[in-house]
C-alpha positions in Angstrom: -4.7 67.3 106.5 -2.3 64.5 106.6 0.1 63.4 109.2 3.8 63.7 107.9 6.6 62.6 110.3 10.4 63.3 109.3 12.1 60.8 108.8 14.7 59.7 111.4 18.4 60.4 110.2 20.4 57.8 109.3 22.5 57.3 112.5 25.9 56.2 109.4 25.1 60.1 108.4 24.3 61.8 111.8 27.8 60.4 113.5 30.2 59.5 110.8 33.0 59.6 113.2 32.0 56.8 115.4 33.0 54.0 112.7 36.2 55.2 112.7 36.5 55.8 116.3 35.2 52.0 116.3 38.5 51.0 114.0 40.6 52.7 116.1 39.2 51.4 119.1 39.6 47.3 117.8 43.4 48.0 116.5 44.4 49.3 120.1 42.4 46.6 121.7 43.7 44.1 119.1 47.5 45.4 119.9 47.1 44.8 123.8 46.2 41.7 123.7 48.6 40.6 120.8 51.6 42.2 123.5 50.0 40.6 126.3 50.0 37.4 124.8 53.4 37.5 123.0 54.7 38.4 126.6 53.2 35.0 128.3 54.3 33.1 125.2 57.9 34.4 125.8 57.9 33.9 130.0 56.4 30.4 128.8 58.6 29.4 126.3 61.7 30.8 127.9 62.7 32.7 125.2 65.8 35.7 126.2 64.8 37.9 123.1 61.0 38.6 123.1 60.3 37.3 119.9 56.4 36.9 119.9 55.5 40.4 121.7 57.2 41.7 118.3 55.7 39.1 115.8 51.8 38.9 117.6 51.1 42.6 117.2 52.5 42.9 113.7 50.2 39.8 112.5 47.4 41.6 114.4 48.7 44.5 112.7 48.9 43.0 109.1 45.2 41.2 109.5 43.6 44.3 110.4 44.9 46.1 107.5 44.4 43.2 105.2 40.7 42.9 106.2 40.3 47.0 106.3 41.3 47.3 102.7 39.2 43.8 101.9 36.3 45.2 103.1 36.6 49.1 101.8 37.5 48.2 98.1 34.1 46.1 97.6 32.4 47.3 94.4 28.8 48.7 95.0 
């Protein structure tokens, strides 16, 4: 009689929704911080127009996406 244990699932399988809750979790983080910076660059720099809580999140933005679609279009 032999002593077969199941194998344990693969935890990418058993919650496929937590990468992607993951993502989401980084860009909103990622966002915050960009605004909260951009605002103390702006009240530092003396600037009447915020320009850097505009620009910061839209870099963050743009390097988020960039290195999403760097790292899903790698060939297997």
């Amino acid at each position: 009689m032999t002593d077969t244990k199941p194998n344990p699932p693969d935890e990418n399988r058993k919650f496929p929704w937590m990468q992607y809750a993951s993502l989401a979790s980084q860009f909103l983080v990622s966002i915050g911080i960009g605004v909260f910076l951009g605002l103390k660059a702006d009240q530092w720099l003396k600037f009447k127009f915020p320009v850097l809580v505009w620009l910061l999140p839209l870099l963050i933005m743009a390097s988020i996406i960039f290195r999403l679609i760097k790292d899903t279009s790698k060939k297997r």
